[in-house]
C-alpha positions in Angstrom: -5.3 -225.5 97.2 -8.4 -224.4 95.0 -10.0 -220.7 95.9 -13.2 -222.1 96.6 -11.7 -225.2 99.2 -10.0 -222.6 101.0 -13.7 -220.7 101.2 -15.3 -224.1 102.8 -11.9 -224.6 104.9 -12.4 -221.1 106.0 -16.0 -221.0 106.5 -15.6 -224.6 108.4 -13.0 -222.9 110.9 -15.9 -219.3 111.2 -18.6 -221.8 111.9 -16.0 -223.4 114.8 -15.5 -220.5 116.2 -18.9 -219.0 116.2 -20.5 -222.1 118.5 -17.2 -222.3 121.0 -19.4 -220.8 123.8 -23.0 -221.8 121.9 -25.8 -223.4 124.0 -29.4 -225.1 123.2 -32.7 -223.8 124.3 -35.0 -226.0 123.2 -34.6 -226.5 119.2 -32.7 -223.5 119.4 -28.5 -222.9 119.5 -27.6 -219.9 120.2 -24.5 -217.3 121.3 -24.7 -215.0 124.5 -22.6 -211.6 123.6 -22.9 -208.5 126.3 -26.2 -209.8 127.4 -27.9 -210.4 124.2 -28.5 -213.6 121.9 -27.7 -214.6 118.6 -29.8 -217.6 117.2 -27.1 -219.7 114.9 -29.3 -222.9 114.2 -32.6 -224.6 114.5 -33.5 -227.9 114.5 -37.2 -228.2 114.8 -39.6 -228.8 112.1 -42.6 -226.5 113.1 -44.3 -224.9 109.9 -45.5 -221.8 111.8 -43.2 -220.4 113.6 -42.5 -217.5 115.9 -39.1 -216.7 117.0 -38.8 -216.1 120.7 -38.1 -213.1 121.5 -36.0 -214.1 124.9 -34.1 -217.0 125.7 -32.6 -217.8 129.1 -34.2 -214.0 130.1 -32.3 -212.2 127.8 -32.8 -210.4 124.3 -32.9 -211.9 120.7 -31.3 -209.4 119.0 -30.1 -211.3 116.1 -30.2 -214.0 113.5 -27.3 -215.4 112.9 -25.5 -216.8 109.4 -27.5 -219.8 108.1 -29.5 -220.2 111.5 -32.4 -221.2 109.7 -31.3 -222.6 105.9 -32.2 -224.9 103.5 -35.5 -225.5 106.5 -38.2 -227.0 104.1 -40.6 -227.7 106.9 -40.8 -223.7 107.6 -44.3 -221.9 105.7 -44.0 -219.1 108.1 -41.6 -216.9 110.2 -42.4 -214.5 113.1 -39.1 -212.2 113.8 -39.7 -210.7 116.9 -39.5 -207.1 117.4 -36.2 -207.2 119.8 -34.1 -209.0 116.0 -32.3 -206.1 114.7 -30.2 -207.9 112.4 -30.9 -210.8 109.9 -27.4 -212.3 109.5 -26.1 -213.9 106.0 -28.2 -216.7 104.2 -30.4 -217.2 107.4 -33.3 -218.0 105.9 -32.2 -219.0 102.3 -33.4 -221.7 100.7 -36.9 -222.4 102.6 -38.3 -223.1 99.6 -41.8 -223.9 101.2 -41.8 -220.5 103.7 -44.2 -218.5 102.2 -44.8 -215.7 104.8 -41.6 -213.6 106.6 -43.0 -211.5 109.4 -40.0 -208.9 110.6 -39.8 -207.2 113.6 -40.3 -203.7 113.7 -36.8 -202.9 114.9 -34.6 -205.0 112.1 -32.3 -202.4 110.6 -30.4 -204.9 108.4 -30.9 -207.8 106.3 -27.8 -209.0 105.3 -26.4 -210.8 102.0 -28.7 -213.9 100.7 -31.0 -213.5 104.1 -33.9 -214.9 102.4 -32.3 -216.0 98.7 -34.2 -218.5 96.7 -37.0 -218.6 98.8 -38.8 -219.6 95.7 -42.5 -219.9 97.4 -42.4 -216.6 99.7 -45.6 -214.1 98.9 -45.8 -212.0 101.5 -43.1 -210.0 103.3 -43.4 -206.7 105.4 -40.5 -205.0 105.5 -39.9 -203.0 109.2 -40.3 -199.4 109.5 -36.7 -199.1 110.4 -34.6 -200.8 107.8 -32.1 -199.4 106.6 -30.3 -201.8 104.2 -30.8 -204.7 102.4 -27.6 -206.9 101.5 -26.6 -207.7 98.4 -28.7 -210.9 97.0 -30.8 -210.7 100.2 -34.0 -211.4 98.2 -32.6 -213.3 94.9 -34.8 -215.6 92.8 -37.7 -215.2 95.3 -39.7 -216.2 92.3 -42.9 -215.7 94.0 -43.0 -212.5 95.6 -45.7 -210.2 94.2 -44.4 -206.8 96.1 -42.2 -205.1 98.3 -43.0 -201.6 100.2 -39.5 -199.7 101.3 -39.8 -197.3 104.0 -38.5 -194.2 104.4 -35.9 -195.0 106.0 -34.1 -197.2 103.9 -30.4 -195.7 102.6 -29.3 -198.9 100.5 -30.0 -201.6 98.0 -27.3 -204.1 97.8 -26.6 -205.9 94.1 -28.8 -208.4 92.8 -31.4 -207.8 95.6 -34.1 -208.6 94.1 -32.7 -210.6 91.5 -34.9 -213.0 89.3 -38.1 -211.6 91.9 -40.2 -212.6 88.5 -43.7 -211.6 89.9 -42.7 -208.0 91.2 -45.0 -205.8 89.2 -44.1 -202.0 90.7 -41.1 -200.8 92.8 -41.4 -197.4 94.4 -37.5 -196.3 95.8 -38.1 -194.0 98.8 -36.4 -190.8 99.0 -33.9 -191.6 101.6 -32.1 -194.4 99.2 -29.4 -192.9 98.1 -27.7 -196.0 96.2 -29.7 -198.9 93.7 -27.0 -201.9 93.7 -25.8 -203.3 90.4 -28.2 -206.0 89.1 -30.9 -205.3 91.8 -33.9 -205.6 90.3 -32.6 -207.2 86.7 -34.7 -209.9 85.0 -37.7 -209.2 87.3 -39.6 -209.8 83.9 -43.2 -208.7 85.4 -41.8 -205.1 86.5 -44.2 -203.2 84.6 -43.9 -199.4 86.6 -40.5 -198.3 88.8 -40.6 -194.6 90.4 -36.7 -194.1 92.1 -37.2 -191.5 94.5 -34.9 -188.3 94.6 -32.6 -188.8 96.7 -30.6 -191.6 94.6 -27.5 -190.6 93.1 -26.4 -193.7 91.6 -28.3 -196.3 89.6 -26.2 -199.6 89.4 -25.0 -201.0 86.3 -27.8 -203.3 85.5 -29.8 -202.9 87.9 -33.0 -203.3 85.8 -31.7 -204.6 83.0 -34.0 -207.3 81.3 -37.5 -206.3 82.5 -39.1 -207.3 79.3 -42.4 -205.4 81.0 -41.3 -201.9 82.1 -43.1 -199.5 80.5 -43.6 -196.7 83.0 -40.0 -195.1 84.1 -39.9 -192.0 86.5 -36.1 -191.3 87.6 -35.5 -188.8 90.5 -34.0 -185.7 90.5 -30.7 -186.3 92.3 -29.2 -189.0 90.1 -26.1 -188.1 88.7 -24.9 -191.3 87.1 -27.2 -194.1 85.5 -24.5 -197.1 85.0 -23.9 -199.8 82.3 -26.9 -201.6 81.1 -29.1 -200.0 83.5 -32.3 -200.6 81.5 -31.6 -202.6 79.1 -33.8 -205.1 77.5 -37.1 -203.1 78.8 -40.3 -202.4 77.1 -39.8 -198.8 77.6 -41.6 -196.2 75.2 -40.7 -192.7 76.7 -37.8 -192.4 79.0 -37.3 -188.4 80.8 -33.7 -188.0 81.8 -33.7 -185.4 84.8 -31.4 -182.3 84.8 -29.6 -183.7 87.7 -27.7 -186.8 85.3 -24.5 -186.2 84.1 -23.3 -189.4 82.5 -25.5 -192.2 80.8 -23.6 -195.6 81.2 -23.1 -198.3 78.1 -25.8 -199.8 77.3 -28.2 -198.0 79.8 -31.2 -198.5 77.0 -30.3 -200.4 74.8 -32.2 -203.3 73.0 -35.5 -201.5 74.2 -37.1 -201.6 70.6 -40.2 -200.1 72.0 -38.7 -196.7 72.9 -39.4 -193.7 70.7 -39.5 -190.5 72.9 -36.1 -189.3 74.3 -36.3 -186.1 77.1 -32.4 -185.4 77.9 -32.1 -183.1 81.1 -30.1 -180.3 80.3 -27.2 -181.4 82.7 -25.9 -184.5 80.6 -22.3 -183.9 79.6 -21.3 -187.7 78.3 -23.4 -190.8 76.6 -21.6 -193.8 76.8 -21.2 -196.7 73.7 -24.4 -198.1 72.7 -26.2 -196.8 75.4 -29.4 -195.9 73.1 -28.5 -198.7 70.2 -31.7 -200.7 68.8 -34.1 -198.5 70.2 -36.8 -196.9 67.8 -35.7 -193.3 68.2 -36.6 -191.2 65.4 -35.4 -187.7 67.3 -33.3 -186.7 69.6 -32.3 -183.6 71.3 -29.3 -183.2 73.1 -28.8 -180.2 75.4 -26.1 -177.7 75.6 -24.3 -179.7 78.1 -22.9 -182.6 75.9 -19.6 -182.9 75.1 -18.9 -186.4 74.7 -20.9 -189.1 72.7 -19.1 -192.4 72.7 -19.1 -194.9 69.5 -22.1 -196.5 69.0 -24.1 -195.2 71.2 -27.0 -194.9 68.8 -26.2 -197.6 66.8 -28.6 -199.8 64.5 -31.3 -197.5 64.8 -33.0 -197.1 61.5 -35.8 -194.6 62.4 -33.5 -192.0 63.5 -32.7 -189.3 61.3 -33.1 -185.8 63.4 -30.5 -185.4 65.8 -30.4 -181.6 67.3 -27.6 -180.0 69.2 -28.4 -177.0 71.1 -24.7 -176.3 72.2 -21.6 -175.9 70.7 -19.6 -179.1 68.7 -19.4 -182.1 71.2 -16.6 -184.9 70.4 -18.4 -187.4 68.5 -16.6 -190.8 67.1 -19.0 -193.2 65.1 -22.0 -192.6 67.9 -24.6 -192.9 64.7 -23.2 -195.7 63.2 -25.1 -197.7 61.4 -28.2 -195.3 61.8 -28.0 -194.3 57.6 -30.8 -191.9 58.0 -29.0 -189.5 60.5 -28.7 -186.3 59.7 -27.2 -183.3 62.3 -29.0 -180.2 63.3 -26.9 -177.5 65.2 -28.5 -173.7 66.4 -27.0 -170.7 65.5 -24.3 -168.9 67.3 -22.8 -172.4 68.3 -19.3 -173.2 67.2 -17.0 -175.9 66.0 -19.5 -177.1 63.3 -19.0 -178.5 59.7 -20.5 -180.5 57.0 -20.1 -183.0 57.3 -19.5 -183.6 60.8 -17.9 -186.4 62.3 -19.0 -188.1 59.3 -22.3 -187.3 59.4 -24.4 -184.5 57.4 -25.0 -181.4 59.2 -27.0 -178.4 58.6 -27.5 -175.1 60.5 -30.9 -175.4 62.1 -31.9 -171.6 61.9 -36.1 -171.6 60.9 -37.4 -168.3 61.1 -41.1 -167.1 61.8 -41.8 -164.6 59.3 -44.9 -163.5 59.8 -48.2 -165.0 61.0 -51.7 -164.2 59.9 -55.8 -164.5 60.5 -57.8 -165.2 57.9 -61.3 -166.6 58.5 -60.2 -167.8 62.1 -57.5 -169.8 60.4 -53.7 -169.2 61.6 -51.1 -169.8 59.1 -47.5 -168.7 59.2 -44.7 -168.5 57.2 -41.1 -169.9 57.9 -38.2 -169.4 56.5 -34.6 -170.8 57.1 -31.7 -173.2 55.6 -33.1 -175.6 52.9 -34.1 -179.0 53.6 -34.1 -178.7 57.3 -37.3 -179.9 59.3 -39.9 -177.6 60.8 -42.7 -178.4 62.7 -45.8 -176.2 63.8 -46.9 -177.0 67.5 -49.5 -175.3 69.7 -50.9 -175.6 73.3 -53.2 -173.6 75.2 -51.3 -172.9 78.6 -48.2 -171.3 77.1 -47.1 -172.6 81.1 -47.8 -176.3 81.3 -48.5 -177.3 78.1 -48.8 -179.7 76.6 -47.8 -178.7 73.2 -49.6 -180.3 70.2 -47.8 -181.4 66.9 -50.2 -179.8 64.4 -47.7 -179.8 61.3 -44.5 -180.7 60.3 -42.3 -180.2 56.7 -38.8 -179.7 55.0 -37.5 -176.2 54.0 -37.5 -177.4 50.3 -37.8 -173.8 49.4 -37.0 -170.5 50.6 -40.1 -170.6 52.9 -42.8 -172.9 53.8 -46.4 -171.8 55.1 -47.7 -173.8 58.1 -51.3 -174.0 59.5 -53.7 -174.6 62.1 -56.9 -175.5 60.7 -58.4 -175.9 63.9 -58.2 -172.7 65.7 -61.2 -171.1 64.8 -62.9 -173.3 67.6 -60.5 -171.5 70.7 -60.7 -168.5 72.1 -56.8 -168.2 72.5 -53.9 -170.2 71.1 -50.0 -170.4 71.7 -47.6 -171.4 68.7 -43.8 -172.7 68.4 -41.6 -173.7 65.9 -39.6 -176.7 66.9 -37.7 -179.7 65.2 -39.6 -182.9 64.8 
C-alpha cells in the first residue's frame, strides 16, 4: 500500500470516528465533549456568516478539522468569542471568503486553518492568540496585513507562505520562534522588525522577498538558519550581539546589499551565507572562529575583510572574491601571509600627529604599506554618526589626511578606521 493511500485510509477511519456521536443543528454537525461543542461540517450556502456561539444551550468552543472547506459560497466569517480553537484546514480553500472575523478568545489556529484562501483581505487576529500552525495562512495571495499581539509565542513553517501583498510584518516581543519558510516568497514584503524575544529564525523563513529593504532583527536571536533572507532586496543588514551562528545561505543572492554590521557575539558563518551580495567591506568581530567555504563567494566588490580577533579557521570562505585581501590588528595571533590562501597584512595605522592650520585639520598616519586608511569624523563622539571624509593606501611610510570642512564647526571628533 502507497504512503499517501494509507494517509486517505487513515484520515477516512479519523473522520469515522470523529462523527460516531455527531448531531445536526440546523446546517450545522457538530460533537458534544464535557459540555462544549465542536462544529465538524457545514452545509449551508450563506455568504455572511456568523457562527453561533451556542448550540443546543451549550458552548462553541471549537472548529473542528475541515468544518468549513473548500465553501465557495462563504465571503465572510464571524467566529464567536466562546471558539478557542480553529482546528486543521477548517476554513481552507474558501476561495471567495474575503473577511475572517475571530473571536477574542481563539488561542490557536491550527495547520492550513485558512490556506489558500486566495481572496481573504481583512483578518483580525484575537488578542489572545498564542500560535499559529504551520501553513495556517499559506498562498493567501490577497491579504494586505497582519497585526500579532503580544501575546503570540509561535509561528508555525510556511505560515504565511506565498501571502504576496504583505508589505510589513512587525514580530511581537513574546514570539520566541519564526517557523522555517514563514514568510518566504511574500514578494511585496518591503519592511520586517522581529521583536526581541525571538531566538531562532527558521531556515527560510523570508527567503525570496524580492522587496525587503528595511531589516531590524531583535536582540535575543541566537541562530538565523539556512536561507533565511535570501533572495531580498536588502542594502544594510545589522547583525545583533545576541547571534551566534549565521546559517547557509542566510543572505545570499541579495545583490543589493553593501553594508555588513556583525554583532560582536558571532562565533560561526556558514557556506555561502553572504555569496553574490555587493559587499565591499566587512568586519568580523573578535568572536569568529569559524567561516565555512564559500561563504562569501562570487563577490567581486569585496576586497577589505578585517579581523579584530585572533586567526579564525577559514577554508575557501572568499572564493572566488579575487579582490580580497585580509586585515588582522595587532597583538592577535595565528596570522600569516598568506592566510588560508589569501593575502594578509597587519592592520596597524598609527595617528602621528594632528594639526590646525587656518581652521583646517590634517593629520598624519603612519603604519604597514599598502593597507587602507580612512579619516572619519562626527560631532557627538556618543551617537554619532561618523562621516567618511577621506580614505587612502599606505603607499608610503605615512599619508596626510584632511578635513577641509572643519573650519565651519565649533568642535569636531576624528577616527581612523578601515574602509
Amino acid at each position: 500500500m502507497s504512503r499517501l493511500a494509507g494517509v486517505i485510509i487513515g484520515l477516512l477511519f479519523i473522520g469515522l470516528g470523529i462523527r460516531v456521536n455527531a448531531a445536526w443543528d440546523g446546517d450545522f454537525e457538530y460533537n458534544e465533549d464535557a459540555g462544549a461543542i465542536e462544529l465538524i461540517n457545514y452545509t449551508g450556502t450563506v455568504g455572511n456568516l456568523s457562527i453561533p456561539d451556542t448550540i443546543i444551550g451549550k458552548p462553541v468552543t471549537r472548529i473542528g478539522a475541515y468544518a468549513f472547506a473548500a465553501n465557495t459560497n462563504m465571503l465572510k466569517v464571524t467566529i464567536p468569542d466562546s471558539v478557542t480553537n480553529i482546528g486543521q484546514y477548517a476554513f481552507s480553500l474558501c476561495t471567495n471568503m474575503t473577511v475572517a472575523y475571530l473571536g477574542s478568545q481563539v488561542a490557536h489556529i491550527e495547520d492550513y486553518a485558512f490556506a489558500t484562501c486566495e481572496s481573504l483581505t481583512d483578518v483580525a487576529l484575537p488578542p489572545n492568540l498564542q500560535s499559529i500552525g504551520n501553513s495556517a495562512f499559506r498562498g493567501c495571495a490577497a491579504l494586505p496585513a497582519i497585526s500579532f499581539n503580544q501575546d503570540l509565542l509561535f509561528i508555525g513553517d510556511d505560515a504565511f507562505w506565498r501571502c504576496g501583498s504583505l508589505s510589513s510584518v512587525t514580530i511581537p516581543d513574546s514570539v520566541i520562534t519564526i517557523g522555517d519558510y514563514a514568510f518566504s516568497q511574500c514578494t511585496n514584503l518591503a519592511s520586517v522588525t522581529i521583536g526581541n524575544g525571538v531566538t531562532n529564525i527558521g531556515n527560510s523563513a523570508f527567503r525570496l522577498c524580492d522587496n525587503l529593504t528595511d531589516l531590524t532583527i531583535g536582540g535575543s536571536v541566537v541562530s538565523i538558519g539556512s536561507d533565511a533572507f535570501r533572495s531580498t532586496g536588502l542594502t544594510t543588514v545589522a547583525i545583533p550581539n545576541s547571534v551566534r551562528e549565521i546559517g547557509s545561505g542566510a543572505f545570499a543572492y541579495s545583490p543589493s546589499l553593501e553594508t555588513l554590521v556583525l554583532g560582536n557575539g558571532v562565533e560561526t558563518i556558514e557556506e555561502d551565507a553572504f555569496s553574490l551580495t555587493a559587499l565591499s567591506r566587512v568586519v568580523l568581530p573578535e568572536s569568529i572562529t569559524n567561516i565555512a567555504p564559500h561563504a562569501f563567494d562570487f563577490i567581486g566588490s569585496l576586497s577589505n575583510v578585517y579581523f579584530l580577533g585572533n586567526a579564525p579557521t577559514v577554508t575557501d570562505a572568499f572564493a572566488n572574491s579575487p579582490a580580497v585581501t585580509l586585515y588582522y590588528m595587532p597583538g592577535r595571533t595565528g596570522w600569516a601571509d598568506p592566510f588560508a590562501g589569501y593575502p594578509a597584512k597587519l592592520w596597524n595605522p598609527t595617528l602621528s600627529s594632528m594639526k590646525t592650520d587656518a581652521g583646517i585639520v590634517s593629520c598624519t598616519v603612519t603604519g604597514t604599506l599598502t593597507i587602507p586608511v580612512a579619516l572619519e569624523t562626527t560631532t557627538n563622539i556618543f551617537r554619532g554618526p561618523w562621516v567618511l571624509l577621506q580614505s587612502t593606501s599606505l603607499t608610503n611610510a605615512a599619508v596626510t589626511l584632511m578635513d577641509l570642512s572643519s573650519t565651519n564647526l565649533s568642535s569636531r571628533f576624528y577616527r581612523i578606521s578601515g574602509p
